[in-house]
VOPAGU-2260 file (C-alpha; in pm, 1 decimal, decimal comma):
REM VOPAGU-2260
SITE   aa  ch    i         X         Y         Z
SITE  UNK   A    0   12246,9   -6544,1    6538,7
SITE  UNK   A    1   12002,2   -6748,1    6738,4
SITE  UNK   A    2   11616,1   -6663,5    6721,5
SITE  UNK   A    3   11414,3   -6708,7    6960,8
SITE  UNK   A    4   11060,9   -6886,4    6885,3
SITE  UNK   A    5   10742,2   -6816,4    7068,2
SITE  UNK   A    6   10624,0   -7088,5    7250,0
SITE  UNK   A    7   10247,2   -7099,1    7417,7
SITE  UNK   A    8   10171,5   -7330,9    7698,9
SITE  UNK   A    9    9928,3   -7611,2    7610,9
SITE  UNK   A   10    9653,3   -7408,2    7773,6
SITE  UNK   A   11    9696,2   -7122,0    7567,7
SITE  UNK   A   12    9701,7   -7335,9    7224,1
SITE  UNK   A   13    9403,9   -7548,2    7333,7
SITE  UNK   A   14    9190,8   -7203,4    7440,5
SITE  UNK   A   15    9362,9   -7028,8    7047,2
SITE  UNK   A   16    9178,2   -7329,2    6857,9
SITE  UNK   A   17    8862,6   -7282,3    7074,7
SITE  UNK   A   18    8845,8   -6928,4    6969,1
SITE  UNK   A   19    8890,2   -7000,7    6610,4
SITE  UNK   A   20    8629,8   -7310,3    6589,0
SITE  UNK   A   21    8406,6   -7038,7    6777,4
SITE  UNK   A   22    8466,6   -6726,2    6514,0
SITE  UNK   A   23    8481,6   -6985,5    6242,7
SITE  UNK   A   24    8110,7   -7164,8    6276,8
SITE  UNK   A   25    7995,8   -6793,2    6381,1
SITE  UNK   A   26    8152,2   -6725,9    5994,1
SITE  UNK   A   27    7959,5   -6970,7    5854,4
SITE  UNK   A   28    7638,3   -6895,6    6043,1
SITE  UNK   A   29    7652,3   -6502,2    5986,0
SITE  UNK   A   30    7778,0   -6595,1    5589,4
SITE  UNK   A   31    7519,1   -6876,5    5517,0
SITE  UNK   A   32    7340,5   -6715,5    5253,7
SITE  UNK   A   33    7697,7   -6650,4    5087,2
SITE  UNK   A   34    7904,2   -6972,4    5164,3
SITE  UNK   A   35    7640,3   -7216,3    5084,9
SITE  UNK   A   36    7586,7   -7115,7    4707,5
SITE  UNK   A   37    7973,2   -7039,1    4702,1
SITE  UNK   A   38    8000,4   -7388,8    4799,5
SITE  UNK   A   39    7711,9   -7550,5    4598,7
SITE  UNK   A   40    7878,6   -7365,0    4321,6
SITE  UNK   A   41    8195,1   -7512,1    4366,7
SITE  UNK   A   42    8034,2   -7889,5    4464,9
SITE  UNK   A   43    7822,6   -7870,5    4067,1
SITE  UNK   A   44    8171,3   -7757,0    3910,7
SITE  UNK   A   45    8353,7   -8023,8    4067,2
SITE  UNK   A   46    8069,8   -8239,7    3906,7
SITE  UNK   A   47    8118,2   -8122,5    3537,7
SITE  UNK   A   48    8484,4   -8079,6    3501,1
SITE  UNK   A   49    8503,7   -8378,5    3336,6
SITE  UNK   A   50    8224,0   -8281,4    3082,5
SITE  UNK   A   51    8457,1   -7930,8    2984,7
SITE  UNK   A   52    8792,7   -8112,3    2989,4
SITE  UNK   A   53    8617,6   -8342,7    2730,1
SITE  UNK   A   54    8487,3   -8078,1    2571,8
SITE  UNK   A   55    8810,9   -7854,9    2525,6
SITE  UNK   A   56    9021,2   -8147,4    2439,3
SITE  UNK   A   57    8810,2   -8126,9    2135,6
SITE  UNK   A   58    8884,1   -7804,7    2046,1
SITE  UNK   A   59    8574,1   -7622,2    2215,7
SITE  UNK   A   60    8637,8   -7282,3    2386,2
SITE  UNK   A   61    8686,5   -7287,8    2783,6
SITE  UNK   A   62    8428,8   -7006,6    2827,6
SITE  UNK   A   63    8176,5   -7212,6    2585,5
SITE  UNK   A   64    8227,6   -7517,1    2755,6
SITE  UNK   A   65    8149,4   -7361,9    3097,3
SITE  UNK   A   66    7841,2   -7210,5    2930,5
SITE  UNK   A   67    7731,5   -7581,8    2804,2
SITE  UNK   A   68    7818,9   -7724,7    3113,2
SITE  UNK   A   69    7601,4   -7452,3    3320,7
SITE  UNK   A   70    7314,1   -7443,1    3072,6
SITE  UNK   A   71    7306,9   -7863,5    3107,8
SITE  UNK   A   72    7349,0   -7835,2    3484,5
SITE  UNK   A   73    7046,8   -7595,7    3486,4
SITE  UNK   A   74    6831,0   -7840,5    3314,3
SITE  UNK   A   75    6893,5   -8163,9    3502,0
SITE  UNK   A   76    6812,5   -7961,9    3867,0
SITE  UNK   A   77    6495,0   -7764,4    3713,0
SITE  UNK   A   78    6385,1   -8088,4    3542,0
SITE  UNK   A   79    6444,2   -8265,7    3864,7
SITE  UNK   A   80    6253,0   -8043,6    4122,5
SITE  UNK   A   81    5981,2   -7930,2    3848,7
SITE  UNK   A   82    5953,2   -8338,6    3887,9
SITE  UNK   A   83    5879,7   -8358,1    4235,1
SITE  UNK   A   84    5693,0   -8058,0    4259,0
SITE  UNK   A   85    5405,4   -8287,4    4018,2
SITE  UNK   A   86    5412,3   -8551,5    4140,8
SITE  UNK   A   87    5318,6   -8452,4    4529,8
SITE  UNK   A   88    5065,8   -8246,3    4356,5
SITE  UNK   A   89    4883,5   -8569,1    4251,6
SITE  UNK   A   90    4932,0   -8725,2    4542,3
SITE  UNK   A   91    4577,4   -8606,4    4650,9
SITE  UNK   A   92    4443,6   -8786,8    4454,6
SITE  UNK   A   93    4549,1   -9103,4    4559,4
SITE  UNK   A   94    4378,8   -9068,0    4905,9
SITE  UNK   A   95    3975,2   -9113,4    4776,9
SITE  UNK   A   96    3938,9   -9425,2    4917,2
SITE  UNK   A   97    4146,2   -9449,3    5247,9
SITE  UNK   A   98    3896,2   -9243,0    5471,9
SITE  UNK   A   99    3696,3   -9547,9    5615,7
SITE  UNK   A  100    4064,6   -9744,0    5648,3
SITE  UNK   A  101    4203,8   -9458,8    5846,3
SITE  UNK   A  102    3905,9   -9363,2    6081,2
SITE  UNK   A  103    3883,3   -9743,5    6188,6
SITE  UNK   A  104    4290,6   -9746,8    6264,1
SITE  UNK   A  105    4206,8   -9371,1    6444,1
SITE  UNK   A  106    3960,3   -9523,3    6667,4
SITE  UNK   A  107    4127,4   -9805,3    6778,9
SITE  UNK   A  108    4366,4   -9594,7    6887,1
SITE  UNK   A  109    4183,2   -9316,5    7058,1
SITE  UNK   A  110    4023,6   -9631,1    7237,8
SITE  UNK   A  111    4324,6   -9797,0    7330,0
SITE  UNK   A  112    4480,5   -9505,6    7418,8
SITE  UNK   A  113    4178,1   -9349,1    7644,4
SITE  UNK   A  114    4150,2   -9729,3    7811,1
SITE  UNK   A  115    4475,4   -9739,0    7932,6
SITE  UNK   A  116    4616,6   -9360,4    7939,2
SITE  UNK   A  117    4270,8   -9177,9    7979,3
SITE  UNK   A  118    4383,9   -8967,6    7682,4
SITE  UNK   A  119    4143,0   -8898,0    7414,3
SITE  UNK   A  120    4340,2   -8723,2    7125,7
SITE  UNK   A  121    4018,3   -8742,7    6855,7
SITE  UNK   A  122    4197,1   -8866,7    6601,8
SITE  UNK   A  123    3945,9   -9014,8    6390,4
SITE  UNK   A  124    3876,6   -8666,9    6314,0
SITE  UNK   A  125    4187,9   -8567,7    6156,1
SITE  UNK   A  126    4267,9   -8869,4    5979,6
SITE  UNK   A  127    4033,5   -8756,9    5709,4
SITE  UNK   A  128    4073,6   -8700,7    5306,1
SITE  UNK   A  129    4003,3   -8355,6    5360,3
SITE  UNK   A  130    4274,1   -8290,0    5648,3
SITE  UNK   A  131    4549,6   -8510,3    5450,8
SITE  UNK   A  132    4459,5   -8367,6    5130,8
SITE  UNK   A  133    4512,0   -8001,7    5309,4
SITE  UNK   A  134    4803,3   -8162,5    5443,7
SITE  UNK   A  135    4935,2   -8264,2    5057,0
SITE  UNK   A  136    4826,2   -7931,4    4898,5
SITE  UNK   A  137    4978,7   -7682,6    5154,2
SITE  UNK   A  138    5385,9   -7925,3    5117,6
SITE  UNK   A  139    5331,5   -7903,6    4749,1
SITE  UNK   A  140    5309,1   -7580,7    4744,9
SITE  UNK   A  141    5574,4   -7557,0    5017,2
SITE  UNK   A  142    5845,1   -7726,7    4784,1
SITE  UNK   A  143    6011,1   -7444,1    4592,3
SITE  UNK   A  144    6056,7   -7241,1    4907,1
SITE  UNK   A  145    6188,7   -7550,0    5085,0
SITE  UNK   A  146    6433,4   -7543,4    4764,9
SITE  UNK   A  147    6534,4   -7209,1    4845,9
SITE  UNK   A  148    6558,2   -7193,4    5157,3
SITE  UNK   A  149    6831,2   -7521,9    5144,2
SITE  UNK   A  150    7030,7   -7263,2    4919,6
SITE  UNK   A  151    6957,5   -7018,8    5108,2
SITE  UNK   A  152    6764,0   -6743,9    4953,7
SITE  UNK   A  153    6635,9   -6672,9    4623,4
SITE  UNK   A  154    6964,3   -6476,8    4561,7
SITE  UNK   A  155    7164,7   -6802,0    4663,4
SITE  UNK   A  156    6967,4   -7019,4    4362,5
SITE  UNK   A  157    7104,9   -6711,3    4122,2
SITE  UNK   A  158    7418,9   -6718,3    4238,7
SITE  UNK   A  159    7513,6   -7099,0    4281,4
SITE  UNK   A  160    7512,7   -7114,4    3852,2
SITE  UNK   A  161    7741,3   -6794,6    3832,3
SITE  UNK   A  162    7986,4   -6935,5    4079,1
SITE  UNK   A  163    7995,3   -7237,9    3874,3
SITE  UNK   A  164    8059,4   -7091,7    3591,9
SITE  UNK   A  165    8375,5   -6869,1    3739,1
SITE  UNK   A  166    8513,0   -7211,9    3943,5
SITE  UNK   A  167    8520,0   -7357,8    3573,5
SITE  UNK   A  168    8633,8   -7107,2    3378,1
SITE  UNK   A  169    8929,5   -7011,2    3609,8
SITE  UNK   A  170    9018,8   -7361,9    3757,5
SITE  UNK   A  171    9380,4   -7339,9    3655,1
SITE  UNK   A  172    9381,7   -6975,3    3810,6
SITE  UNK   A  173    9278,5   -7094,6    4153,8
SITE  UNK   A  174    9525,7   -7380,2    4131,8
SITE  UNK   A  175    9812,8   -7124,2    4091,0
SITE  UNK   A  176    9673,4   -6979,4    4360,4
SITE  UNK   A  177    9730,3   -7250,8    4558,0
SITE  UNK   A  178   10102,3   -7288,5    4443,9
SITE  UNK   A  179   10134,3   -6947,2    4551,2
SITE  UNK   A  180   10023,3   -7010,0    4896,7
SITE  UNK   A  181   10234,8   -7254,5    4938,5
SITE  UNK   A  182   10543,7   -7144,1    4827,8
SITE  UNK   A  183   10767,6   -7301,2    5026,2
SITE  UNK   A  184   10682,8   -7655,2    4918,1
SITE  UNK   A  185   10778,2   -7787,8    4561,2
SITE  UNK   A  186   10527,3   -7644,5    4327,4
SITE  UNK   A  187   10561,7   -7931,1    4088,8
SITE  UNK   A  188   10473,4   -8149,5    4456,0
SITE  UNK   A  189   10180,9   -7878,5    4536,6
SITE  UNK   A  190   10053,7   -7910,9    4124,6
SITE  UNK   A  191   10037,8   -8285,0    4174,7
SITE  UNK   A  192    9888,2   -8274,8    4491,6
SITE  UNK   A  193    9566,7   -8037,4    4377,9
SITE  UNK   A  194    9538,9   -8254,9    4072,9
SITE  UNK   A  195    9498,9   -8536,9    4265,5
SITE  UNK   A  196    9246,5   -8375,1    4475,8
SITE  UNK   A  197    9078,1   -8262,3    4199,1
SITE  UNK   A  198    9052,4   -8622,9    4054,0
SITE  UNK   A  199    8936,3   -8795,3    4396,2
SITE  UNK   A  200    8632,2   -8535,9    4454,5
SITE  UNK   A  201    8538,9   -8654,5    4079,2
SITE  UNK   A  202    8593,2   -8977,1    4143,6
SITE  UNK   A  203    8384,0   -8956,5    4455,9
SITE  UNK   A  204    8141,6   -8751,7    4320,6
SITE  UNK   A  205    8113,0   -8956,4    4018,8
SITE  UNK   A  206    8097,7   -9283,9    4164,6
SITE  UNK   A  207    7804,5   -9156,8    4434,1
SITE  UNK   A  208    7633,5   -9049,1    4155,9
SITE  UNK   A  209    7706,2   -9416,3    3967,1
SITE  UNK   A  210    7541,8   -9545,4    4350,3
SITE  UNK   A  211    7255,1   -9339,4    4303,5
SITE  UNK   A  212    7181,2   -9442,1    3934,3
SITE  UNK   A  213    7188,4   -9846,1    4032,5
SITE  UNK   A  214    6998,0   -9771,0    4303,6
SITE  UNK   A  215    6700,5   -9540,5    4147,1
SITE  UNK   A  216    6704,8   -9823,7    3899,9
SITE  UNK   A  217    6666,5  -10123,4    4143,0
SITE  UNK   A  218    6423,9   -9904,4    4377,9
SITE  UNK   A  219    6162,0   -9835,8    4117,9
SITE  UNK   A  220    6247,1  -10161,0    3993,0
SITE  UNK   A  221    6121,1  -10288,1    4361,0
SITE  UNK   A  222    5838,0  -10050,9    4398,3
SITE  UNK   A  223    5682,3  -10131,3    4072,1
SITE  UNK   A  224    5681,6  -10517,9    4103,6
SITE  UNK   A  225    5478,3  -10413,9    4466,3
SITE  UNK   A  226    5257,5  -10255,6    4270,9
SITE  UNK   A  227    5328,0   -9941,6    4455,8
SITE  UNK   A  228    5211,9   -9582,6    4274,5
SITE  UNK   A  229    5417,0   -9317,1    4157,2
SITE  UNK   A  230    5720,1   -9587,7    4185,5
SITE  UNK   A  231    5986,9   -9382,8    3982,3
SITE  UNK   A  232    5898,8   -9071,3    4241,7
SITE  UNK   A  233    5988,2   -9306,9    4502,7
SITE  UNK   A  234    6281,9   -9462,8    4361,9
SITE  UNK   A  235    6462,8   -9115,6    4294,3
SITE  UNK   A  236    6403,0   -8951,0    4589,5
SITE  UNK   A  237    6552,4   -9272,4    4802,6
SITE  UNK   A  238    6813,8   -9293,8    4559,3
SITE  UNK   A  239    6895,4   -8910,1    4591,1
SITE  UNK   A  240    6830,3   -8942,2    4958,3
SITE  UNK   A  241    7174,4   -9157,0    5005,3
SITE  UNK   A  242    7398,4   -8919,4    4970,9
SITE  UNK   A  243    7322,8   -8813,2    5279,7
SITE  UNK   A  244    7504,2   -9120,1    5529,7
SITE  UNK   A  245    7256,2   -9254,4    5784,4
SITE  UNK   A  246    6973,2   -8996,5    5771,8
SITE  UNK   A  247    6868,0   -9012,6    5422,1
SITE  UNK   A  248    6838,5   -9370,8    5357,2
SITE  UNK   A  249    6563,8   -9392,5    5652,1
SITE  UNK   A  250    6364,3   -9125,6    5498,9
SITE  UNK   A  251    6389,9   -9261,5    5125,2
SITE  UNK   A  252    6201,6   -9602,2    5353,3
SITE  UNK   A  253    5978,3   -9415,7    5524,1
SITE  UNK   A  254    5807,2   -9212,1    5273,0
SITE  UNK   A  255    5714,4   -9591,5    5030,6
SITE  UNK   A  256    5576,9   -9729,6    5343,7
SITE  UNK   A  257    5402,0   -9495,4    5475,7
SITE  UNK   A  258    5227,0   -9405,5    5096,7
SITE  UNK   A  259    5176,5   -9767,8    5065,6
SITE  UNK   A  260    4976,2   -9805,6    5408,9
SITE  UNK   A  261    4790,5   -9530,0    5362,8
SITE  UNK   A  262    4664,0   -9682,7    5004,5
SITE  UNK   A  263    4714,0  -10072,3    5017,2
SITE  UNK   A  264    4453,3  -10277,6    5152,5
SITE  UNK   A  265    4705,9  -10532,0    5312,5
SITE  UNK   A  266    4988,0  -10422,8    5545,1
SITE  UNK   A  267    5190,6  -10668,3    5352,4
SITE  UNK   A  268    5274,1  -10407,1    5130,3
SITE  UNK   A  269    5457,8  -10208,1    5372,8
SITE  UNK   A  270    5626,0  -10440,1    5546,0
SITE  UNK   A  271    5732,6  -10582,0    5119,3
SITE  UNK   A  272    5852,2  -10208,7    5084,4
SITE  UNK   A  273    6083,4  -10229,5    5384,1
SITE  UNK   A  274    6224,0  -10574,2    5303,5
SITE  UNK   A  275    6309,6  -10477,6    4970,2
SITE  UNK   A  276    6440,6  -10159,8    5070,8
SITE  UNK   A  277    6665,9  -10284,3    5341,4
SITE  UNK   A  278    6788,7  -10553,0    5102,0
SITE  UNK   A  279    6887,4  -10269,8    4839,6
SITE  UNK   A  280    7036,5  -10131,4    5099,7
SITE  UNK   A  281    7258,9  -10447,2    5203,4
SITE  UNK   A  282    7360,3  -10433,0    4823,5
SITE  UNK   A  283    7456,2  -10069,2    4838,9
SITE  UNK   A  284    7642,9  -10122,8    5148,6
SITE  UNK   A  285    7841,3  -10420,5    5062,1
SITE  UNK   A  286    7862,8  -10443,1    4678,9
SITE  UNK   A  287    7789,3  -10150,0    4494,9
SITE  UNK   A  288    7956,7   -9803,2    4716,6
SITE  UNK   A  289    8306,3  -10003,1    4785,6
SITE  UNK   A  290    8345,3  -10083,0    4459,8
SITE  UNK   A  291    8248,0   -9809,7    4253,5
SITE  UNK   A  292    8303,0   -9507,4    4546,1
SITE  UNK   A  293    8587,3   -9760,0    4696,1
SITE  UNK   A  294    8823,7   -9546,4    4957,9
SITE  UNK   A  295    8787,4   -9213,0    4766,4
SITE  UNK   A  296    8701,8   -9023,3    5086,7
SITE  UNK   A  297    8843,3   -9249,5    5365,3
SITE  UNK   A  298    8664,9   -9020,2    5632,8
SITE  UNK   A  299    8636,4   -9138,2    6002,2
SITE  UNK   A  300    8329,9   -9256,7    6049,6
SITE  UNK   A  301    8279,2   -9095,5    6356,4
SITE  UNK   A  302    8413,0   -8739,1    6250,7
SITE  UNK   A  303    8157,5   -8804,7    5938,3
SITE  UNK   A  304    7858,7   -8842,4    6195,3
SITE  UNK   A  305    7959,5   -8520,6    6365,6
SITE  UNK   A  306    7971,6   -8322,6    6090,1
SITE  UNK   A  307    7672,4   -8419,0    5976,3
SITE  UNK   A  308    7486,7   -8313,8    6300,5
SITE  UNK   A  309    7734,7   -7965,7    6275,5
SITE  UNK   A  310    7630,1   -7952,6    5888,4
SITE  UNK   A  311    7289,7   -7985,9    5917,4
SITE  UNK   A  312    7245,9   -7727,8    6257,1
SITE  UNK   A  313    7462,5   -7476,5    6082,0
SITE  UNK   A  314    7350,0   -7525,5    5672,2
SITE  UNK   A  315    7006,0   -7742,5    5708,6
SITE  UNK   A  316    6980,0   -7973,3    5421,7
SITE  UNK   A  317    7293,3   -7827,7    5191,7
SITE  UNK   A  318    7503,4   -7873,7    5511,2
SITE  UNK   A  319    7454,6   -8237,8    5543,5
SITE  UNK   A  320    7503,5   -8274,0    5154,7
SITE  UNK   A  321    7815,3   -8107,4    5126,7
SITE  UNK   A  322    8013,8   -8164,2    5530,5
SITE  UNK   A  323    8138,1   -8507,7    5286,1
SITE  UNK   A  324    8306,8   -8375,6    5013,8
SITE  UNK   A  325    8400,4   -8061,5    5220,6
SITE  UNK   A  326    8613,4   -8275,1    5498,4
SITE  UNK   A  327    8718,3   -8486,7    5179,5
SITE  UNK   A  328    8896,8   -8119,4    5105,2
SITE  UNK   A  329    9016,2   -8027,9    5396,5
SITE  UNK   A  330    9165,9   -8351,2    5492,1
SITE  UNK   A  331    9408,3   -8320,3    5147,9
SITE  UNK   A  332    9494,4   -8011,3    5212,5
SITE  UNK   A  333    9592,3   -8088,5    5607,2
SITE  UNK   A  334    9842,7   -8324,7    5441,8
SITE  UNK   A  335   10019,1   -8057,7    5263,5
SITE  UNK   A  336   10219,6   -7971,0    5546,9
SITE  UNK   A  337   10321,4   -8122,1    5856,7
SITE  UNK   A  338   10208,1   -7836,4    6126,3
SITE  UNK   A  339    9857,9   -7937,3    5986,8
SITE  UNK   A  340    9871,1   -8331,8    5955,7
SITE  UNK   A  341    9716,4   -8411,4    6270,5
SITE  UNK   A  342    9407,3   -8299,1    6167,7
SITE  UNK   A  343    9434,0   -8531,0    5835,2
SITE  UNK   A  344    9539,7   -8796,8    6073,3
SITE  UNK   A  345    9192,3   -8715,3    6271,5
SITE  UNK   A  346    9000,0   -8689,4    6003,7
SITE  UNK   A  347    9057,3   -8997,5    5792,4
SITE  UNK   A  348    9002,3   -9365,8    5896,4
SITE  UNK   A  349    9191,2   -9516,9    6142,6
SITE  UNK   A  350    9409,5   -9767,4    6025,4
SITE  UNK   A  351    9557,7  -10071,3    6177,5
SITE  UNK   A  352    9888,0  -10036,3    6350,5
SITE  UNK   A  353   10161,6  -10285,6    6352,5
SITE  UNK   A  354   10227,2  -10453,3    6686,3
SITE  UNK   A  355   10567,1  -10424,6    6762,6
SITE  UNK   A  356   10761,9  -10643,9    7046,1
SITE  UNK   A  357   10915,2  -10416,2    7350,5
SITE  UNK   A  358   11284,8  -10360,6    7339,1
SITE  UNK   A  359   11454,8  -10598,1    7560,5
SITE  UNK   A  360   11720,7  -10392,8    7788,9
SITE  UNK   A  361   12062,1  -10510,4    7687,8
């Protein structure tokens, strides 16, 4: 008995994926304040499986190693933040003795500006210790709800720990889920598959994490032989900041130089931070991420780019801190069958193809 398949015209299966990528990012706009902690949850689980396999392989409870793992997970981010919320609260208090420096730099602007423009945009006035200390005061305060609102919501902080805890204590439960869906492969094949998975995201969340250790070391290392303030504040945040390709390592630069401008006396100090920054930088990008992150992710550097512009317009901040690991996902599980590994083809790295002579005719 033949069957007859359905077959759609190009047309029709180019405008079928259009809909879908259009219902899909309305999915993710509409379920932000869901999806993100679901996936923040899943990102910090991903991060301490290791900690409750080592736990339970000594005999520990999974439910009580989830709880340890959560409770230490809780620490390290309230530590961090409670951290920077501090420290940009003394930052006014760094800015006592800048007023005259930044006046003088105001009006020679205004001047130049009004000689050659005919613009006058007073801003000898504003750069004053009251108006940046405002300026300082109103961000600190600012910080928590900028933490929220990267999570989403107050609800979305609550609920980023609980789905942690679930994604570790039923781990093996999704992963039979998984089988289950695809039940036409091998399930020893599928198993193997998801475990390897598993063990790349850890390896590639590990090793970042490895990145951003060296790196907060030799930053504040950096900063403090500059003689640059708050140097460990500095050093983290630029450190934390490269996980996020391209955007974050200019803004861990930016915020050193600027600080040390506005409270050095020489703008050697500046230009210092930037030289040593960029040459961490060459170290991160050469030494350090292949050969502790190495080809863990193997994204296409191109498709990375994009989604970070479509992470951070759709998800802000969390977006552009989780579009890695999520494409790291999706492109293993593209792989897992061959309708769907043209998509794994387009989002991994191209790799070098073979030349190959033309056939001759005979």
């Amino acid at each position: 008995m033949i069957q007859n398949s359905l077959k759609m015209p190009p047309y029709l299966k180019a405008l079928s994926v259009l809909i879908f990528i259009i219902v899909l990012v309305f999915f993710l706009i509409v379920g932000k304040s869901l999806l993100v902690p679901l996936f923040m949850g899943g990102f910090f689980a991903v991060l301490f499986t290791p900690l409750s396999n080592w736990l339970e392989a000594r005999k520990v409870p999974r439910t009580l190693s989830s709880v340890i793992s959560l409770i230490i997970n809780i620490t390290l981010v309230v530590g961090f933040v409670a951290f920077i919320i501090s420290t940009v609260a003394n930052f006014t208090n760094d800015f006592d003795n800048v007023s005259e420096k930044l006046t003088s730099y105001a009006k020679e602007v205004d001047e130049w500006t009004y000689e050659n423009f005919g613009i006058d945009e007073n801003l000898d006035e504003k750069a004053s210790n009251d108006f940046i200390k405002t300026v300082l005061q109103e961000n600190s305060k600012n910080i928590t709800g900028f933490a929220l609102k990267t999570v989403g919501s107050l609800s979305g902080s609550i609920l980023i720990p609980v789905f942690m805890f679930f994604f570790l204590l039923y781990r093996d439960h999704l992963t039979e889920v998984m089988i289950r869906i695809y039940r036409d492969k091998d399930p020893q094949l599928v198993r193997m598959r998801i475990t390897s998975l598993r063990k790349l995201l850890q390896s590639y969340v590990i090793g970042v994490l490895k990145v951003m250790g060296i790196l907060a070391v030799l930053n504040v290392t950096a900063f403090t032989a500059l003689g640059i303030k708050h140097a460990i504040f500095f050093g983290l945040i630029a450190a934390f900041l490269n996980i996020i390709p391209y955007v974050g390592p200019l803004v861990g630069a930016m915020m050193p130089m600027i600080y040390s401008f506005l409270t050095k006396d020489s703008l050697f100090y500046p230009i210092a931070v930037l030289a040593s920054y960029q040459l961490i930088q060459l170290i991160e990008g050469n030494i350090l991420t292949p050969k502790i992150v190495g080809g863990n992710v193997n994204l296409n550097p191109f498709i990375t780019f994009l989604g970070l512009l479509v992470g951070a317009s759709i998800w802000g901040i969390a977006g552009m801190i989780l579009i890695i690991p999520v494409l790291a996902i999706l492109r293993e599980i593209f792989e897992l069958s061959d309708q769907t590994s043209p998509f794994a083809l387009l989002l991994g790295e191209e790799k070098p193809h073979e030349k190959t002579k033309p056939k001759e005719d005979d």
